[in-house]
VODRENBA-577629 format. One record per residue (C-alpha): residue in one letter; z, y, x. Coordinates in steps of 0.1 Angstrom, whole numbers. Each point is the difference from the previous one (the first is absolute). Example, Ala and Ser with C-alpha at 12.3 -4.5 7.8 and 13.67 -1.06 7.14 Angstrom:
! residues 2
+---+-------+-------+-------+
| r |     Z |     Y |     X |
+---+-------+-------+-------+
| a |    78 |   -45 |   123 |
| s |    -7 |    34 |    14 |
+---+-------+-------+-------+
This chain:
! residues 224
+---+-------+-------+-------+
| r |     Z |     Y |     X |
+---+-------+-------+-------+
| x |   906 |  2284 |  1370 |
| x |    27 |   -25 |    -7 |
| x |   -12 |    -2 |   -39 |
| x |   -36 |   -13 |    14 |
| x |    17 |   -21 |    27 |
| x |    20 |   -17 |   -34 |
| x |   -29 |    -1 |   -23 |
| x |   -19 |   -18 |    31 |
| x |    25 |   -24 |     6 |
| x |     5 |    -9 |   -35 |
| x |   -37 |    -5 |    -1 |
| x |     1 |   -25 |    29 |
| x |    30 |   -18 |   -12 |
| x |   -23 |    -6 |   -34 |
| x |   -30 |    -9 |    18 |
| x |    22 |   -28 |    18 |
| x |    18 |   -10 |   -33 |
| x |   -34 |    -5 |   -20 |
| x |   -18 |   -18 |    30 |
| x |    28 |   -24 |     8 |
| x |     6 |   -11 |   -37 |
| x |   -43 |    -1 |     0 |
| x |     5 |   -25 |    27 |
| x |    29 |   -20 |   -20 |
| x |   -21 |    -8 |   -29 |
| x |    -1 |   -28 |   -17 |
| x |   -37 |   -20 |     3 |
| x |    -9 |    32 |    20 |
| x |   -37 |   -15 |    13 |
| x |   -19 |    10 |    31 |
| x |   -36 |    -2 |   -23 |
| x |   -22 |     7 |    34 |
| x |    26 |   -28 |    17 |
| x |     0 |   -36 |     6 |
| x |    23 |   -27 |    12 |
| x |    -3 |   -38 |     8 |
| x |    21 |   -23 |   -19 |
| x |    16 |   -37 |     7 |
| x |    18 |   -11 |   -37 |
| x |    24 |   -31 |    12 |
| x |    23 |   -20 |   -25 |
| x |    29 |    -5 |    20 |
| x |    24 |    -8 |   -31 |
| x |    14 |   -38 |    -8 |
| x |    -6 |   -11 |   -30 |
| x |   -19 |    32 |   -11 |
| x |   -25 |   -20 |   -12 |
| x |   -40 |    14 |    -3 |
| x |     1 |    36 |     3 |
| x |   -26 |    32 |    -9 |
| x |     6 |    28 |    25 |
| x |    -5 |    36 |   -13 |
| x |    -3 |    36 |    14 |
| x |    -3 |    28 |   -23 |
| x |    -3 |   -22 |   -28 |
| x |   -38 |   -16 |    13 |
| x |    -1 |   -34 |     5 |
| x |     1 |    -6 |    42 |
| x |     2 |   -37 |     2 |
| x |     7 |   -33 |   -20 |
| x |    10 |   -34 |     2 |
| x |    22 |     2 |    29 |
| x |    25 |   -29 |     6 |
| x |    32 |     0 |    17 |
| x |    -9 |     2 |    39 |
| x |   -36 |    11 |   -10 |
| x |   -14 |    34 |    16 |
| x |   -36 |    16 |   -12 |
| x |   -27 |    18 |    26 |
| x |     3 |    37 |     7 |
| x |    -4 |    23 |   -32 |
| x |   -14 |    32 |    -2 |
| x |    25 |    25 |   -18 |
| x |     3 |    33 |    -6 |
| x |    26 |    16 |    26 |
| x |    26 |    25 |   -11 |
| x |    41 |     3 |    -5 |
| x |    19 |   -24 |   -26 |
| x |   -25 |   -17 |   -14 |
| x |    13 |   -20 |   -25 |
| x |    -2 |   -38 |     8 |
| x |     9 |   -32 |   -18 |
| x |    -3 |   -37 |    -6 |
| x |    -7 |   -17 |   -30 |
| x |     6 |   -39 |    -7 |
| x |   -37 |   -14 |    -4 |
| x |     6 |   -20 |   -36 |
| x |    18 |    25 |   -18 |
| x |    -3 |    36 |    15 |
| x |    33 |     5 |    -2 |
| x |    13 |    25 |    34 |
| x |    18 |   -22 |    24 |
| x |     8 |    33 |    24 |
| x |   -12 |    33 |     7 |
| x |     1 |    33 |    27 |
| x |   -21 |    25 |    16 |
| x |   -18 |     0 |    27 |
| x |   -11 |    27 |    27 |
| x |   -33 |    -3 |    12 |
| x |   -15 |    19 |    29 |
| x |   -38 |     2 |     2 |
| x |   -15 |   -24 |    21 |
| x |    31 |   -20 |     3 |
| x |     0 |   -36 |     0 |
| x |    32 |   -17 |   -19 |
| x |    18 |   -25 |   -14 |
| x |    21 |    -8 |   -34 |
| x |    22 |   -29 |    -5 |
| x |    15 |   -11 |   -31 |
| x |    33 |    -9 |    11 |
| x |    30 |    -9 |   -21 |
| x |     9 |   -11 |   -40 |
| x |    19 |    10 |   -27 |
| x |    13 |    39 |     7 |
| x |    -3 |    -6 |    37 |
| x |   -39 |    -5 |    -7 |
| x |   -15 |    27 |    21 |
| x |   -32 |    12 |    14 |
| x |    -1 |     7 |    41 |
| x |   -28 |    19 |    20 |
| x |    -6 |    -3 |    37 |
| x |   -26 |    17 |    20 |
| x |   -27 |   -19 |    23 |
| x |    -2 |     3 |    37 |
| x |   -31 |   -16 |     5 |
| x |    -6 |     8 |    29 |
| x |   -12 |   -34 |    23 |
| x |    26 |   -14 |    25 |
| x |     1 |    -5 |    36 |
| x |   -26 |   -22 |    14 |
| x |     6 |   -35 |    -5 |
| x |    26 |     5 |   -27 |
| x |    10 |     2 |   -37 |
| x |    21 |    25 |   -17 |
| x |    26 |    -4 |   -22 |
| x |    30 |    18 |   -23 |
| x |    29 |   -10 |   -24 |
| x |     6 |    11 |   -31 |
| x |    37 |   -12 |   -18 |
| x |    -1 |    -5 |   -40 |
| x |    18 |   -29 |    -6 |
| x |    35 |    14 |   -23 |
| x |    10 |   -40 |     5 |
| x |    12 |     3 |    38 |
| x |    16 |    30 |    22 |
| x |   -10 |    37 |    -6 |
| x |     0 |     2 |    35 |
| x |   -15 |   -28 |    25 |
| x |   -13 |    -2 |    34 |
| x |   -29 |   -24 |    19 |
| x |    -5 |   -21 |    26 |
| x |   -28 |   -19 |    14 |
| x |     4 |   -38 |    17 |
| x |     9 |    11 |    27 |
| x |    36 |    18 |   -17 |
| x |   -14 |    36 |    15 |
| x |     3 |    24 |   -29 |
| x |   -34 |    12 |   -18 |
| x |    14 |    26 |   -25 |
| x |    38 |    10 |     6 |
| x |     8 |    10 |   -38 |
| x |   -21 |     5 |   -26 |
| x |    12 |    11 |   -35 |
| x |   -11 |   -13 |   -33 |
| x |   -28 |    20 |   -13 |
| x |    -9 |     8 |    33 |
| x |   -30 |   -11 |    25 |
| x |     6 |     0 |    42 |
| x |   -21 |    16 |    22 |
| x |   -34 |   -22 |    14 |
| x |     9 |   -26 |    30 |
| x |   -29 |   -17 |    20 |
| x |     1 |   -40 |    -2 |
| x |   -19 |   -26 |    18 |
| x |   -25 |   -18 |   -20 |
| x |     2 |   -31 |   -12 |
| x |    36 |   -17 |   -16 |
| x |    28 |    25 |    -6 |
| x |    38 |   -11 |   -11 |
| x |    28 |    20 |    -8 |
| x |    35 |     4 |   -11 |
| x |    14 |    25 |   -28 |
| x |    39 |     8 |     4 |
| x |    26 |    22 |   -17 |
| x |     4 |    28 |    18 |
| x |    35 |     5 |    -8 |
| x |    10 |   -36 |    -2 |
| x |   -20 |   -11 |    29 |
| x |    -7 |   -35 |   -21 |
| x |   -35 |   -16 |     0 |
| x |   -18 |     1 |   -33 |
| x |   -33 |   -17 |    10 |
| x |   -27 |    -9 |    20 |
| x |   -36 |     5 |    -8 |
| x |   -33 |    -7 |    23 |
| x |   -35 |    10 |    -7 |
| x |   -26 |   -20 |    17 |
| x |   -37 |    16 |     8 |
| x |    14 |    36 |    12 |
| x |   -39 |    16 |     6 |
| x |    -2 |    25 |    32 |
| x |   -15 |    32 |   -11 |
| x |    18 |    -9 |   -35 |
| x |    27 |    21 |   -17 |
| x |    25 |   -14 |   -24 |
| x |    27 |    10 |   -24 |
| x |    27 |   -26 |    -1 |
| x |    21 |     4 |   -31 |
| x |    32 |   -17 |   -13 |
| x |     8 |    -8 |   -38 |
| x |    21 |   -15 |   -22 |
| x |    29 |     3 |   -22 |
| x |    25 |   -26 |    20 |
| x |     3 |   -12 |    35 |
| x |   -14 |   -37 |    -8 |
| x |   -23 |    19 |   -16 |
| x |    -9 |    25 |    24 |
| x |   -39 |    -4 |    14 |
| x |   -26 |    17 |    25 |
| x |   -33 |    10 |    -4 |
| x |   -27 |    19 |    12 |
| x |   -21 |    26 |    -4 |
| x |   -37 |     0 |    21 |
| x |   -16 |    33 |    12 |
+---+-------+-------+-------+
């Protein structure tokens, strides 16, 4: 009896060893599974880029601050991504991403040099409260704090931290003009001020930070 209760269990352990490195695998495509894709150059001087998923052409021609339409892709589990400088081909960065089916994303290009990266952020896009528009943050600048906090005009805080690479949770904003204020977190020292005019209700936005110095440090946004 204890023999079959070790062969069994040596049997599970294998089944859980050869599904779990199944699921790891490199460019491992979902081929009955789909996902939506927004491609968004969020680099500085990155120049025109080509964006790429398992080697197929997604999107072209995107300039710094640029964002394509939602894509159609195959969903599935590190799927390998990159970007490509428009003239020349040559890689600018590249990662993986993990795409559930029927998701709706979106990739930045964030980043130069060997901090040039590729960053995926899932969609909520689901409408906001009557009357207003919904927004999030997303920190890629490597030119000001890895860690910075925001404000609205008012001084009351919007986000409390948030961490380079990293994207806050949704809030709900009034239409019309919103103005904020991004400060170190540890330093407590303001870093900028930035105001979008034309804040749509029923709109969602992605408000993004880049650029690889303070002075150079910018905002833009991404409309869903």
């Amino acid at each position: 009896m204890k023999n079959i209760i070790k062969k069994f269990s040596k049997m599970i352990a294998c089944f859980l060893i050869v599904t779990g490195l199944s699921s790891c695998e490199k460019d491992d495509v979902d081929e009955y599974g789909s996902a939506q894709l927004k491609v968004v150059n969020a680099a500085q001087g990155s120049g025109v880029q080509k964006f790429y998923v398992l080697g197929n052409l997604i999107k072209d021609n995107l300039a710094y601050s640029e964002y394509s339409d939602y894509i159609n892709v195959n969903s599935g589990n590190r799927l390998s991504a990159e970007f490509r400088k428009q003239n020349n081909g040559i890689e600018y960065a590249d990662g993986e991403l993990w795409l559930a089916n029927t998701k709706h994303y979106t990739v930045y290009l964030a980043g130069s040099g060997s901090d040039a990266r590729i960053k995926q952020f899932e969609d909520n896009l689901s409408s906001p409260s009557s009357g207003k528009a919904k927004i999030k943050f997303i920190h890629l600048s490597d030119g000001i704090a890895s860690d910075i906090r925001i404000k609205n005009a008012s001084g009351d805080e919007i986000v409390n931290n948030l961490s380079r690479n990293i994207e806050s949770s949704y809030k709900t904003i009034e239409p019309g003009s919103f103005s904020f204020s991004i400060y170190g977190t540890a330093s407590g020292d303001l870093i900028k001020s930035f105001n979008f005019s034309n804040m749509e209700a029923g709109r969602i936005y992605t408000i993004y930070f880049s650029g690889e110095s303070a002075s150079g440090l910018e905002a833009h946004q991404v409309i869903y």
